[in-house]
C-alpha beads as a LAMMPS data file, in Angstrom:
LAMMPS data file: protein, C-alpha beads

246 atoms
245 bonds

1 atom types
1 bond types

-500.0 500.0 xlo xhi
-500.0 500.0 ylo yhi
-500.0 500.0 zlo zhi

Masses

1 110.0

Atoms # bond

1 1 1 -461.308 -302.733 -370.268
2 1 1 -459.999 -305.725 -372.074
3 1 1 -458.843 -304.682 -375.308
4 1 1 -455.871 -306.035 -376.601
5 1 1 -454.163 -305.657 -380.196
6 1 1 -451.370 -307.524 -381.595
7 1 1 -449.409 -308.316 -384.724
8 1 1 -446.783 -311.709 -385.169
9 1 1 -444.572 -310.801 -388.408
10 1 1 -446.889 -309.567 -390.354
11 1 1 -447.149 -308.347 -393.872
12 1 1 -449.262 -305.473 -395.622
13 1 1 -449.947 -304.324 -398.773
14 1 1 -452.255 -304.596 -402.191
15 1 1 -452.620 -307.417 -404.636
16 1 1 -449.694 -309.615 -403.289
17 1 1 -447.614 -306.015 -403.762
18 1 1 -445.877 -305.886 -400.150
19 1 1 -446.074 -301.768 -398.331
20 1 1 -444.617 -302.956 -395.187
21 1 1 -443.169 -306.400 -393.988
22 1 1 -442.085 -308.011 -390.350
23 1 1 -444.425 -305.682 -388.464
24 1 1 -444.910 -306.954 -384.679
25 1 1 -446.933 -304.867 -382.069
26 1 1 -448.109 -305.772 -378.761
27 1 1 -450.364 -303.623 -377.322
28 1 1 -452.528 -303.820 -373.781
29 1 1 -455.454 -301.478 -372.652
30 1 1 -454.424 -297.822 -372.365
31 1 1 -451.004 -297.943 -374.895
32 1 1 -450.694 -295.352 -377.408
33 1 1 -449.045 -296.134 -380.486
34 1 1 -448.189 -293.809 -382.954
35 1 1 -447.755 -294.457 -386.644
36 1 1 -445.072 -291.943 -388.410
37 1 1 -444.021 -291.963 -392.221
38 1 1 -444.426 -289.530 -395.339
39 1 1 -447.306 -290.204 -397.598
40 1 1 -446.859 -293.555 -399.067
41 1 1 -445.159 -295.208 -396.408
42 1 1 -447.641 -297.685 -395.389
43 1 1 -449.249 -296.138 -392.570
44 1 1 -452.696 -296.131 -393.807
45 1 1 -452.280 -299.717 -395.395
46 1 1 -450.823 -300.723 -391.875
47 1 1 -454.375 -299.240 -390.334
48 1 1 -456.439 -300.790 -392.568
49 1 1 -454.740 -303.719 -392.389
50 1 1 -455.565 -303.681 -388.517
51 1 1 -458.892 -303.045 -388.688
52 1 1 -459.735 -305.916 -391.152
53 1 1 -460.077 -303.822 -394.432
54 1 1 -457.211 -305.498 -396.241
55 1 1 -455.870 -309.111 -395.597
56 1 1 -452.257 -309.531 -394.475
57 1 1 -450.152 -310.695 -397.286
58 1 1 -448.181 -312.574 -394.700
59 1 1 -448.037 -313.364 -390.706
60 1 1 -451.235 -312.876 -388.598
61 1 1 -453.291 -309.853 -386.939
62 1 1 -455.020 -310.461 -383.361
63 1 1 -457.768 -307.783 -382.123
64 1 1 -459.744 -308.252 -378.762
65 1 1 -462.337 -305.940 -378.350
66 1 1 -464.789 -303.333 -380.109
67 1 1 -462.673 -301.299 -382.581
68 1 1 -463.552 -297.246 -383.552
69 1 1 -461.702 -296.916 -386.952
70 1 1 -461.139 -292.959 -388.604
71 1 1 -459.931 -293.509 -392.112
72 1 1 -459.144 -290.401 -393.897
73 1 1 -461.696 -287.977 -395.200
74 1 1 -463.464 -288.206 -398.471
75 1 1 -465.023 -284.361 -399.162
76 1 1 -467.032 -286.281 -402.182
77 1 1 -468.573 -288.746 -399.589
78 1 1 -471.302 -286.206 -398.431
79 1 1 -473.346 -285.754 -401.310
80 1 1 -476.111 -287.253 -398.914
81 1 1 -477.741 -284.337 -397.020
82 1 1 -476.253 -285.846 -393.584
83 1 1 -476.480 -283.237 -390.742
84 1 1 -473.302 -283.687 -388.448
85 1 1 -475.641 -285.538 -385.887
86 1 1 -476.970 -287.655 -388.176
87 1 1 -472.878 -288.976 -388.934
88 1 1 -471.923 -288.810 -385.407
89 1 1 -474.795 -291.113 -384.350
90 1 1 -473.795 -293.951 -386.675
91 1 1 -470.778 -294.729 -384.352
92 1 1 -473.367 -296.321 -382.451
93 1 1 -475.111 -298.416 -385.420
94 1 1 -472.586 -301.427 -384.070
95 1 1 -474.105 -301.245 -381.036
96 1 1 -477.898 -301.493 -382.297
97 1 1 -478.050 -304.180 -384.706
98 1 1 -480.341 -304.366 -387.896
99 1 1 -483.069 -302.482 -385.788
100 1 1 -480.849 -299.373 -385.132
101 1 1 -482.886 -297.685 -382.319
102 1 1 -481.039 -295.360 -380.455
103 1 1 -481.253 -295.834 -376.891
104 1 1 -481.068 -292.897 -373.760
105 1 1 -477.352 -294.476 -373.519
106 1 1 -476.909 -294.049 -377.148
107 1 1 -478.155 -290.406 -377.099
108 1 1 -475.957 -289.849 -374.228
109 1 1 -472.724 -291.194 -376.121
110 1 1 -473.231 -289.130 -379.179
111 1 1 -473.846 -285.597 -376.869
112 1 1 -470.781 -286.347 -375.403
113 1 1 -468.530 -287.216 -378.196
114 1 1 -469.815 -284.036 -380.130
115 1 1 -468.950 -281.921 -376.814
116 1 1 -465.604 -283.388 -376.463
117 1 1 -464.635 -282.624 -379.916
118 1 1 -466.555 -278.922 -379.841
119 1 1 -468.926 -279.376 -382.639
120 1 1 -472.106 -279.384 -380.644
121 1 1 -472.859 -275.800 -381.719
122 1 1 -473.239 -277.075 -385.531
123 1 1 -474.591 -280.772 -384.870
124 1 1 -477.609 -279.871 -387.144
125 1 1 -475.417 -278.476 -389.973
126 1 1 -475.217 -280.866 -393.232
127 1 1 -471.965 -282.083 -393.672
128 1 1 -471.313 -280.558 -397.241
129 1 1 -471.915 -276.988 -395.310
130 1 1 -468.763 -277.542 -393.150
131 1 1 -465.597 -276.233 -393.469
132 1 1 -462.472 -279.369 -393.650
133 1 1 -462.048 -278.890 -390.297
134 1 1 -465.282 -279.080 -388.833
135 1 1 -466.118 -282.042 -390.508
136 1 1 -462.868 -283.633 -388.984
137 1 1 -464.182 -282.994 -385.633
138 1 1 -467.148 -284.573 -386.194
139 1 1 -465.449 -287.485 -387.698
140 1 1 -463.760 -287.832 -384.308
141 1 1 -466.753 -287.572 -382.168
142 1 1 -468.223 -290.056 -384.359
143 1 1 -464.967 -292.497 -383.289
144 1 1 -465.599 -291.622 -379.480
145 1 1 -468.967 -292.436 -379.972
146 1 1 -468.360 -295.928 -380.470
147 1 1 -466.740 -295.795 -376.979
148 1 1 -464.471 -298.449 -378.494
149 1 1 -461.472 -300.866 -376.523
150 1 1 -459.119 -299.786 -379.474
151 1 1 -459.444 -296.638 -381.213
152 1 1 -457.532 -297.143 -385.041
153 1 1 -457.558 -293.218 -386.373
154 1 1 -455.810 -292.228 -390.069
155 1 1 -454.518 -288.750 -389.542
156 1 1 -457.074 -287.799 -386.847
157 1 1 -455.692 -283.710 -386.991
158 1 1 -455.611 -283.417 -390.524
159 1 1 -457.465 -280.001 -391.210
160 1 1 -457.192 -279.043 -387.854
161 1 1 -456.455 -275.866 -386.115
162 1 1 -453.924 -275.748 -383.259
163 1 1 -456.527 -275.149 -380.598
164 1 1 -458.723 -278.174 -382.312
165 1 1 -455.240 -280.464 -382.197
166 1 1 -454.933 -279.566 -378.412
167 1 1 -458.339 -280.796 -377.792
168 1 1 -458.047 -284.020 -379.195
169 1 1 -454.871 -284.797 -377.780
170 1 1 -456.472 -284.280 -374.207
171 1 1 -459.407 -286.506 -375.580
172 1 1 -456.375 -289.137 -376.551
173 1 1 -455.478 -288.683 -373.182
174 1 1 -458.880 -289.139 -371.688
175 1 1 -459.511 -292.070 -373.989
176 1 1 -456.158 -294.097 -372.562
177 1 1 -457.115 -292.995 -369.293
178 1 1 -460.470 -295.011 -369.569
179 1 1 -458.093 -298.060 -371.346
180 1 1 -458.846 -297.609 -374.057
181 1 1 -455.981 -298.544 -376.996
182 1 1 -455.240 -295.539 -379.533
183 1 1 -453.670 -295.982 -382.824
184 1 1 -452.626 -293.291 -384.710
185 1 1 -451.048 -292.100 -387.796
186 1 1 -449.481 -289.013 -387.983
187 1 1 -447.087 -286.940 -389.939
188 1 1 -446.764 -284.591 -386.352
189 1 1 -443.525 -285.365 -384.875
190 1 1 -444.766 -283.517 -381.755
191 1 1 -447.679 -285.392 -381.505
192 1 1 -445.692 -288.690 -382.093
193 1 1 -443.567 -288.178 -379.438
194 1 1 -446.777 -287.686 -376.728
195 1 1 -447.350 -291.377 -377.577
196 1 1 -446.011 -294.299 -375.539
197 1 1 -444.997 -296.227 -378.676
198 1 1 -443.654 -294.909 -382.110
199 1 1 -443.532 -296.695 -385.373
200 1 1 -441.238 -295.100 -387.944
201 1 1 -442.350 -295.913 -391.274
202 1 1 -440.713 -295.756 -394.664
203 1 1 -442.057 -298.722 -396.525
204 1 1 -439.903 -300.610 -393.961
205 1 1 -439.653 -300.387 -390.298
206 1 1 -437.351 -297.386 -389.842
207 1 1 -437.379 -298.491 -385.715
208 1 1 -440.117 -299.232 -382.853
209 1 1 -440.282 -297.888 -379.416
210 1 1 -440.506 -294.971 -377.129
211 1 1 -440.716 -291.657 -378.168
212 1 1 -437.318 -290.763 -377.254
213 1 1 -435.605 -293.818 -378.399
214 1 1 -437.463 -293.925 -382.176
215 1 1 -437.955 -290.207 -382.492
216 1 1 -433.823 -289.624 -383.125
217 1 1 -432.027 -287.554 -385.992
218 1 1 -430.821 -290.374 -387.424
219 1 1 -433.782 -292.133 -387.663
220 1 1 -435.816 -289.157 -389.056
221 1 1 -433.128 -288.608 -391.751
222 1 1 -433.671 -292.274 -392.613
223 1 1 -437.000 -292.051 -392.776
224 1 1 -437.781 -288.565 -394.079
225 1 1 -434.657 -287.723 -395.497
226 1 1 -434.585 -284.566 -393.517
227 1 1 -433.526 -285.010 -389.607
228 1 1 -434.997 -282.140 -386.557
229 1 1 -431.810 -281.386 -384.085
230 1 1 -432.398 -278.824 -380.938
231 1 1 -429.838 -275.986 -380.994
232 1 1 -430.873 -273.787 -378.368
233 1 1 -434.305 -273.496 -378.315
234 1 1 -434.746 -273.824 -382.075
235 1 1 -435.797 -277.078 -384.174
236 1 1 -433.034 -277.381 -387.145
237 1 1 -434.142 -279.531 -390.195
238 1 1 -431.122 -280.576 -391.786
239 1 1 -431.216 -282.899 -395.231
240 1 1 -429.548 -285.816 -396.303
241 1 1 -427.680 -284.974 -399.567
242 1 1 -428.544 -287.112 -402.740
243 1 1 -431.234 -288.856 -401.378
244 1 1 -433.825 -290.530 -403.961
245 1 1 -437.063 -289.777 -403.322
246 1 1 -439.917 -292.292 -402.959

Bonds

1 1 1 2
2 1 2 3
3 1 3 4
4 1 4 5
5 1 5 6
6 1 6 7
7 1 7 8
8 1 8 9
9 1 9 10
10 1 10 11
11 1 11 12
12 1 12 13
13 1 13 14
14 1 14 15
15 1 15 16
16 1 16 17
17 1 17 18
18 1 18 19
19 1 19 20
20 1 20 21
21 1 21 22
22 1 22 23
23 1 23 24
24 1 24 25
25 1 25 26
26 1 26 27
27 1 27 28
28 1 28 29
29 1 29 30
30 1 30 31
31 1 31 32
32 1 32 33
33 1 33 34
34 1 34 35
35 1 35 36
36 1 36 37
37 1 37 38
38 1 38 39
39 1 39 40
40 1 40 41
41 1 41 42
42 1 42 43
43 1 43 44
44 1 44 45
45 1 45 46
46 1 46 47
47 1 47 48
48 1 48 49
49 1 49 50
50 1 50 51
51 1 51 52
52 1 52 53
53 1 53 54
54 1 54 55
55 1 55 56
56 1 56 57
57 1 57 58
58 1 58 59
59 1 59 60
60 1 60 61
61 1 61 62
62 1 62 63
63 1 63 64
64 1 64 65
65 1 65 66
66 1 66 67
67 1 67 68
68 1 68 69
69 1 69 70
70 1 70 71
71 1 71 72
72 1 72 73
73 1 73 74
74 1 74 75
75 1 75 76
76 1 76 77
77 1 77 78
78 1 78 79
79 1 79 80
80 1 80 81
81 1 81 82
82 1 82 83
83 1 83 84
84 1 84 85
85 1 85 86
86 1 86 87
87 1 87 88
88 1 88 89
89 1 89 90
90 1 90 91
91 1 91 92
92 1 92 93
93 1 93 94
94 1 94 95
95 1 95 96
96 1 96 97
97 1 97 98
98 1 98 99
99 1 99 100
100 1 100 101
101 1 101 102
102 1 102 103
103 1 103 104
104 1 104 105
105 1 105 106
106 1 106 107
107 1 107 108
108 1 108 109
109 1 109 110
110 1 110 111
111 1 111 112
112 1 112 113
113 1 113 114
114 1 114 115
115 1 115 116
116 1 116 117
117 1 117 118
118 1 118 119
119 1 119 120
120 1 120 121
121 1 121 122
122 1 122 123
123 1 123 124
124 1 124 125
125 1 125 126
126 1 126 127
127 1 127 128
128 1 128 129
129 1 129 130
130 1 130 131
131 1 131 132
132 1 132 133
133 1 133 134
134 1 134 135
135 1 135 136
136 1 136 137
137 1 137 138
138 1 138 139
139 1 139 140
140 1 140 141
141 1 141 142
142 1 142 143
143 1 143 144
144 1 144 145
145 1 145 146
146 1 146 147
147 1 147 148
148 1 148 149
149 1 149 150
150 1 150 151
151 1 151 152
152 1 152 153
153 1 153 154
154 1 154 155
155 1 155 156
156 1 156 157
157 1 157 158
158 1 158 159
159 1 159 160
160 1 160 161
161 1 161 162
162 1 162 163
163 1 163 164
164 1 164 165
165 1 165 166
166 1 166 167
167 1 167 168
168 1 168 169
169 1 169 170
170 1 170 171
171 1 171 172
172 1 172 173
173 1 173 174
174 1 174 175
175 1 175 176
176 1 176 177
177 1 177 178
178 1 178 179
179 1 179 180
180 1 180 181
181 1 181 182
182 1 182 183
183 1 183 184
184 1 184 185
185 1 185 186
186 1 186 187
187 1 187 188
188 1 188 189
189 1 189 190
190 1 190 191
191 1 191 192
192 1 192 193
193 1 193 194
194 1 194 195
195 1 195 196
196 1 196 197
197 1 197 198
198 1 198 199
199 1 199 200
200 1 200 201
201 1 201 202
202 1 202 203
203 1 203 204
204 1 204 205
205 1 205 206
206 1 206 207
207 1 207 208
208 1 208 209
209 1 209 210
210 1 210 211
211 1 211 212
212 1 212 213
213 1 213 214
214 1 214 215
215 1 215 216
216 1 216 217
217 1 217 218
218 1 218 219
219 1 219 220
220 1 220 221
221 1 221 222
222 1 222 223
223 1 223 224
224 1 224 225
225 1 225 226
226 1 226 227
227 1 227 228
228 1 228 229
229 1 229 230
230 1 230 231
231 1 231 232
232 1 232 233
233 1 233 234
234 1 234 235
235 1 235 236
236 1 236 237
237 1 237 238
238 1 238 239
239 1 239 240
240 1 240 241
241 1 241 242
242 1 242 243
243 1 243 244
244 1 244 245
245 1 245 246
């Protein structure tokens, strides 16, 4: 694969009203990167921002490749009476052009996205008859569908079980495997740290790196205002006194 995703400096936010400023990625076929803030610390604005939904206030945002972009869900989007086939199978409509004929390879990419993310069994149920995390799944397979160079996902386990979590990280896995570039936000700390790159958010950039390097009490406590230390073979959230809240 060739995909390839970059930022140089760059800038995001609404209405000349900068989120996030001096944000500079470089990412090559198979990197993981993922996104990690509290709600309202620019991590969907960064996404969107990626994926060509907003404009950069400032500095500049390079994509090579066919993007797969998961924005969050919308329960009021499926008034339509969309079966989950019917939403899987327009990850291919960027494929088809204005004709949108779906080919035997077509066919074949949407049976295996839905089987990856384990909502084959309910591909003819309407949308608005599935449960939050059902319809997440199939949001997903629609992504995989696309069988993108960089996939750009917006809190891909939201609604998710544990078991469906553990599926689609070995689908992230599978997905990087192939070369494919994931991009991922994430409040998961867990999941974060099963990435090869980390972005700490906080409507600044908290820190940028591995896992292990970004992933650090200090940092959490900066960015969260609460910090996760190991004592034993516990997880101990400890707070930062005073802090103001966003």
């Amino acid at each position: 694969m060739t995909g390839a995703l970059a930022t140089d400096a760059v800038t995001v936010g609404y209405d000349d009203h900068p989120v996030v400023d001096d944000v500079t990625l470089r990412l090559s076929p198979g990197d993981g990167l993922a996104l990690v803030g509290s709600n309202g610390s620019g991590k969907s604005t960064l996404l969107r921002t990626l994926v060509g939904l907003l404009p950069p206030l400032a500095g500049r945002v390079h994509l090579d490749g066919r993007v797969g972009y998961l924005g969050q869900d919308h329960a009021h989007g499926f008034v339509l009476p969309l079966r989950a086939l019917d939403v899987v199978r327009m990850g291919r409509f960027a494929r088809l052009g204005l004709i949108r004929r779906l080919r035997a390879a077509d066919h074949r990419a949407v049976a295996d996205a839905m089987a990856r993310m384990g909502c084959a069994e309910f591909a003819q149920q309407p949308m608005r008859h599935l449960s939050g995390g059902q319809r997440q799944r199939v949001r997903l397979a629609q992504a995989l569908a696309t069988e993108a160079d960089i996939l750009v996902l917006d809190e891909p386990t939201a609604a998710i079980d544990a078991a469906g979590r553990e599926q689609y990280l070995a689908v992230v896995a599978e997905e990087r495997a192939r070369g494919a570039i994931v991009v991922s936000a994430t409040h998961d700390i867990g999941e974060a740290a099963r990435c090869g790159q980390v972005l700490l958010l906080a409507n600044r950039v908290v820190a940028s790196g591995p896992p292990e390097d970004v992933l650090t009490p200090e940092h959490l406590l900066a960015a969260f205002g609460i910090a996760l230390t190991k004592v034993d073979s516990f997880l101990v959230a400890t707070e930062e006194p005073h802090r103001h809240e966003r």
